[in-house]
C-alpha atoms as one frame of an Amber mdcrd trajectory, in Angstrom:
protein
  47.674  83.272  54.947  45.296  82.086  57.139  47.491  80.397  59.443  49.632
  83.427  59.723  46.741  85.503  60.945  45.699  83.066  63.370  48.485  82.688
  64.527  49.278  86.873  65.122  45.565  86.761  66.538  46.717  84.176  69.111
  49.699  85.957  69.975  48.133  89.262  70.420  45.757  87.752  72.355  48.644
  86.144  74.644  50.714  89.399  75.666  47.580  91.407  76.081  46.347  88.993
  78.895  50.064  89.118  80.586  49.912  91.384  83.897  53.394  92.047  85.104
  51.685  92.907  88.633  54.101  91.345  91.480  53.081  89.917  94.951  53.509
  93.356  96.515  51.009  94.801  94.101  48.074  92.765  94.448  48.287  91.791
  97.800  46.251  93.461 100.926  46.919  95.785 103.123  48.392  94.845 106.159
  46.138  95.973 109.017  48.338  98.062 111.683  46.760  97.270 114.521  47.807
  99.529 117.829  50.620 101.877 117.686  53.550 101.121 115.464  57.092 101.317
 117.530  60.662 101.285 116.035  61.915  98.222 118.297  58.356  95.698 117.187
  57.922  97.225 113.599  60.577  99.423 112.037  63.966  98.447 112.963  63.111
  95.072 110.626  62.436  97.324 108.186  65.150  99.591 108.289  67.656  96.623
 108.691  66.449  95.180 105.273  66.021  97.615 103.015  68.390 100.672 104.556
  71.563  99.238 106.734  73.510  97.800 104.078  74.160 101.412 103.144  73.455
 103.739 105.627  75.731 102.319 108.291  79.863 102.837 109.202  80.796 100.448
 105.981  77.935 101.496 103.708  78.087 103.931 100.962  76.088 106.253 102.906
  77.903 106.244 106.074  77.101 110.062 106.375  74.009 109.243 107.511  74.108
 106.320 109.456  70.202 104.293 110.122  71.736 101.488 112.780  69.958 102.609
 116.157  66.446 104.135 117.155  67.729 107.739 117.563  69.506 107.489 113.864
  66.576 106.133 111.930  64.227 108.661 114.208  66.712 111.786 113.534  66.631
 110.303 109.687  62.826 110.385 109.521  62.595 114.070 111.000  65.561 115.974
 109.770  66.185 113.888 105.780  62.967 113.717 104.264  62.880 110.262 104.746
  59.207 109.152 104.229  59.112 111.633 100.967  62.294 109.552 100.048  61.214
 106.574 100.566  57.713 106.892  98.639  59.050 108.128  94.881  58.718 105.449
  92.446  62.066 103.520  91.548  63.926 105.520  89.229  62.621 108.837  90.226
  65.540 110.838  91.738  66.578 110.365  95.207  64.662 107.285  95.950  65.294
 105.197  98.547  66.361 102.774  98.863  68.409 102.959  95.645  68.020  98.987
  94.960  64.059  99.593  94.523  60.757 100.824  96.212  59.719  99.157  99.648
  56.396  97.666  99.424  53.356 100.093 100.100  53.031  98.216 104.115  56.264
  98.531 104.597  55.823 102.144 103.570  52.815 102.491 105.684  54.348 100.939
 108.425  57.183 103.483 108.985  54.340 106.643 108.125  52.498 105.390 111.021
  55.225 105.374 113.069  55.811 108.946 112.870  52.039 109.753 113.189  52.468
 107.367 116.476  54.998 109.566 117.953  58.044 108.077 116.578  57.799 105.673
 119.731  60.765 103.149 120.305  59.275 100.466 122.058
């Protein structure tokens, strides 16, 4: 009986101390330093995580996020940063395959506080 306890102490004591934080969660802010423009910052951004759909082939050709003035009429006409800032699963979040990480997030915020500046 003994060993049975010890043995459900031990594993209780294993899954507590298991942290399912990722990379993206406990690592630091990125530092933005100067202003952020679509051509240096974004357009990486939006070409990972938002082409594969939003362009002439993708699912959400509708709306397509391939050029500076798409991606700039995206962020002020769709909603985009409230979009892409809900928690995976929540309704409407973008992109659909999971949440950006919080920089990346950041990045394309500033951006629009910047000016929504292309180069």
């Amino acid at each position: 009986m003994k060993k049975i306890a010890l043995f459900l102490i031990i594993l209780l004591l294993s899954l507590a101390s298991c942290d399912s934080s990722t990379y993206e969660d406990i690592q630091e802010d990125t530092i933005i330093v100067g202003k952020v423009t679509y051509t240096t910052q974004v357009k990486a951004i939006i070409d990972a995580n938002c082409v594969s759909c939003h362009s002439a082939t993708g699912s959400a050709s509708f709306r397509p996020m391939t050029n500076y003035l798409e991606v700039k009429t995206a962020f002020e006409e769709t909603n985009l940063v409230s979009r892409i800032q809900r928690q995976n699963g929540e309704s409407g979040q973008m992109p659909q395959t999971g949440r950006m990480s919080q920089d990346k997030i950041n990045i394309i915020i500033q951006w629009g506080t910047d000016g929504l500046l292309e180069n």
